[in-house]
C-alpha positions in Angstrom: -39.4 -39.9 67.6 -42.0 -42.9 66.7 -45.9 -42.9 67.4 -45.9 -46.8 68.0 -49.3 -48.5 67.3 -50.4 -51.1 69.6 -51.4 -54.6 68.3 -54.7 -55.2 70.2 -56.0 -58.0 70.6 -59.6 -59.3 72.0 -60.1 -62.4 74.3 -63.4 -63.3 75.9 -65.9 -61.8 73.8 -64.5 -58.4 73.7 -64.4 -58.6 77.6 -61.1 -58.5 78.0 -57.8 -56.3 75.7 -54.5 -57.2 75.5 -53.0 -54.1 73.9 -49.2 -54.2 73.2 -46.7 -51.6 72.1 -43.3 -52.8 70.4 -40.6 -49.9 70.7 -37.2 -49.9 69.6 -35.8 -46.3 69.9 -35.1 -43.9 73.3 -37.9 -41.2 71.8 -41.0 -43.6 71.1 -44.6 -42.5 72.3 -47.1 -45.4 72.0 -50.1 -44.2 70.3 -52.7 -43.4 73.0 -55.9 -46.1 73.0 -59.0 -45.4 74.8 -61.3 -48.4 76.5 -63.1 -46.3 79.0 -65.1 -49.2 79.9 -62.6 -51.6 80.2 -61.6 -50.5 84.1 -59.4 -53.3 85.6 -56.1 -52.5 84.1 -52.6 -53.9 84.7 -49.1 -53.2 82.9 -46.0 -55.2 82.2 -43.2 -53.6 80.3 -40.1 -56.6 78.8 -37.4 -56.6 76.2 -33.6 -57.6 75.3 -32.9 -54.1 76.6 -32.1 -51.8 79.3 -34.6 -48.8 79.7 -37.3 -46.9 81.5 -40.8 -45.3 80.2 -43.7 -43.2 81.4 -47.2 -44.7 81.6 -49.1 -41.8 80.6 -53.0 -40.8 80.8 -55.3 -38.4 79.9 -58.3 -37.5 79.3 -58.3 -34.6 76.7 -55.1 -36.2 74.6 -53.7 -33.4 75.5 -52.1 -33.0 79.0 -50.2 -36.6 80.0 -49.2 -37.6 83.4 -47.8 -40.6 85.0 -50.3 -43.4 86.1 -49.9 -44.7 89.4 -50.1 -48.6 90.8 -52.3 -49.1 94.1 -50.1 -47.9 96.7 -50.1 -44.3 94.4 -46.3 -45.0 93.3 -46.0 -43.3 89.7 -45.5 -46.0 87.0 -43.8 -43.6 85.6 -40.1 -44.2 85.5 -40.8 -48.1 86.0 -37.8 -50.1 84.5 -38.1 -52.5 81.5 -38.7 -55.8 82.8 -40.5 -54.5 85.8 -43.2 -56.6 87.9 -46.5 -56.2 86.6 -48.8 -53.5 87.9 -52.6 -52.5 88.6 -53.3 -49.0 87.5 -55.0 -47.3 89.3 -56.6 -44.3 87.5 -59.0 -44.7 84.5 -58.1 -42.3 81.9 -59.8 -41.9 78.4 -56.5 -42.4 77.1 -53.1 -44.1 78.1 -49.9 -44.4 76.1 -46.3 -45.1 76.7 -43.9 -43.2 76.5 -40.1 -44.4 76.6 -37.8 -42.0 78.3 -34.6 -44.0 77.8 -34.1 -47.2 76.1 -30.2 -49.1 75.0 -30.0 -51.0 71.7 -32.8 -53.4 71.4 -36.4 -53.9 71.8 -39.2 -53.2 74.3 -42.4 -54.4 75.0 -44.7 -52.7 76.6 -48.5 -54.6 77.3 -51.5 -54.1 79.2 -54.4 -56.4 79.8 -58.0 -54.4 80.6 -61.2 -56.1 81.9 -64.4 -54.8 81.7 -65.8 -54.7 84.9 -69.0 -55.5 84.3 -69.1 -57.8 81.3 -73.0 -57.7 80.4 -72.8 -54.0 80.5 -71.8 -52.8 76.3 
């Protein structure tokens, strides 16, 4: 098992993330990033493989359950190459975590706004 580190990227004046998580073996945990005030989130997962993963939160870094989209379905289980999707829930932290995965790569990305830009 891998910790992953996102690549994170800033766009508009630190308004907006893009933070993305490369995995290539079944076991990988993305390491957990926190943007508490970065509230509009959304999540797309890709890759030249067949797989599934967890999108985790929490807010101790501790205790990690499944995200859910608007309509409260778990993002949890989601398969690669899956629609994007608004999360709902804004934990301190959120991660990744790949529960199966075939030969190949993953991406897993996910774009927050700040809500409020001239709020720091």
């Amino acid at each position: 098992m891998a910790t992953i580190q996102p690549t994170i990227v800033d766009k508009d004046n630190g308004t907006t993330k893009i933070v993305t998580w490369v995995c290539s073996d079944p076991s990988d945990i993305g390491a957990p990033v926190e943007f508490t005030t970065h509230g509009d989130r959304c999540v797309q997962a890709s890759g030249d493989a067949s797989g599934q993963f967890d999108l985790e939160g929490s807010n101790d870094g501790v205790n990690w359950s499944p995200v859910t989209d608007v309509l409260g379905t778990s993002i949890g289980g989601a398969a690669l190459d899956s629609p994007l999707s608004q999360i709902m829930q804004v934990p301190v932290y959120i991660r990744p975590n790949i529960t199966f995965l075939t030969a190949g790569i993953c991406t897993i990305t996910v774009i927050m706004r700040r809500n409020n830009p001239s709020r720091q």
